[in-house]
Each structure stands twice: as C-alpha cells, then as structure tokens.
N, C-alpha and C positions, 0 to 999 in steps of 0.2 A: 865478040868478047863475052865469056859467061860471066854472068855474076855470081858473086856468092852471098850469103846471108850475113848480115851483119852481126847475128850474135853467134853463132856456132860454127860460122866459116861453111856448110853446105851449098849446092848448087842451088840456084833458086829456077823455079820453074812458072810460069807465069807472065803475068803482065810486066813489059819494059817498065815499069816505074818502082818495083817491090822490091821491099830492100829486106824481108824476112824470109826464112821458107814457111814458117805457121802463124798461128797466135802464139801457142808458147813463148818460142823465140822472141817475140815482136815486144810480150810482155816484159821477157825478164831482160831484157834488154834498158827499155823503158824504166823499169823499177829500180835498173843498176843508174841510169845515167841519171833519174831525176830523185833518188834517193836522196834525203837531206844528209847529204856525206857529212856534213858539218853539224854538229851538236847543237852550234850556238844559234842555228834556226828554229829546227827543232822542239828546243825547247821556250826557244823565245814564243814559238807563235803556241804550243801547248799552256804556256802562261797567260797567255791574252786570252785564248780559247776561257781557261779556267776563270779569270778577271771578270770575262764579259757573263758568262753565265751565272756567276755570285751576282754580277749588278742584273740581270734582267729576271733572275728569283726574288731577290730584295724586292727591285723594283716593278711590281707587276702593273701598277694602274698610270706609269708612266713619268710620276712624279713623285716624292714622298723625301721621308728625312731617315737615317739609322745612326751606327754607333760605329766609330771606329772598331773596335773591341766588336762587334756583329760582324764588320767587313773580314777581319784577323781572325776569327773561331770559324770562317767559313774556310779561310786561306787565301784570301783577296791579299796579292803582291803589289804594293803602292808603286813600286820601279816599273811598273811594264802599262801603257797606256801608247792609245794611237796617236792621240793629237792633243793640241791645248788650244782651247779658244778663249781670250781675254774680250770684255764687252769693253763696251765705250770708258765705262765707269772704273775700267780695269781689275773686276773681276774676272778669277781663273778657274776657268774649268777643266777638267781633266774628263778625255775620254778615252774609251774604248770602242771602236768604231762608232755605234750612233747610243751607247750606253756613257751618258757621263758621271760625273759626280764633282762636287763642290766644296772645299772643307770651310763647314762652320765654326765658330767658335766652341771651346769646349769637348773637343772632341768628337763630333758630330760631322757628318756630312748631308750636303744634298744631291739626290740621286732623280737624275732627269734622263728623258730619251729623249734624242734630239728627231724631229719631223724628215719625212723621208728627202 
C-alpha cells in the first residue's frame, strides 16, 4: 500500500512510519491544524501574556505596592488572570501564573510573585 503525505497528498518515500514527503509539508500542515482557529484563545492567552509582563516590570524586586491608574496606563486587563488564592483570613489574591497582585484599599494594589 503507498502512502501519501498528509498535507499535499504526494507519494511518500521513506521510513514506514512518515506521514510527510518534507519539512515543508510537515510544517504547514502542523501550523494549519494547531493554528488557534479560534480568536477567543488567541487573544485570551495575548492578554495574559500582556498582564503578566505589566506585573513582572512593576514588580521587579518581587514584592512592592502601585496604583490602579499605573496598572490602566500600562493596559493591565483586570478580566484576564490565571488563578485566585484566598488565605486563611480570606484574603484574595489574583494571579497571573506565579505574578500576583492584591487590591488594597484606595485604589491601590499589592504585587507579589509567588515562590517557585
């Protein structure tokens, strides 16, 4: 039985397990099936991306305090975070993988990185 390539439908020549004839092939194959067809990944994880890097510029020494209004003129999106941790005392923290931050009073927050 021959096989053929999966993205351009050519003969494949090669080892019984290849399912391209090139790299080419093999790539734009790849790019088509794992392309975020869907917008609302995309830009979901482009927003996190942006989140996380406002809070680890803020926060360089790992722990500190800024301004709402600082997080806002950077473009820091309050809708997009990875996780929430609530302590004993039930405070909430809002992260962004290991980037969090804390809303103080006053408009304010705190901005911590959580230990690996």
């Amino acid at each position: 039985m021959e096989k053929t390539c999966l993205e351009c439908g050519e003969k494949i020549v090669g080892r019984i397990d290849k399912k391209f004839c090139d790299d080419a092939c093999r790539n734009a194959y790849n790019n088509r099936v794992n392309k975020d067809s869907k917008n609302l990944i995309r830009n979901t994880n482009n927003r996190l991306r942006k989140n996380y890097r406002i809070l680890e510029t803020l926060n360089p020494e790992q722990k500190t305090k800024t301004s709402r209004a600082k997080l806002i003129e950077a473009g820091f999106d309050f809708n997009y975070f990875t996780s929430i941790y609530t302590t004993k005392v039930g405070t909430v923290y809002y992260f962004v993988y290991d980037q969090g931050y804390l809303p103080l009073e006053g408009d304010y927050f705190a901005l911590v990185k959580r230990e690996g």
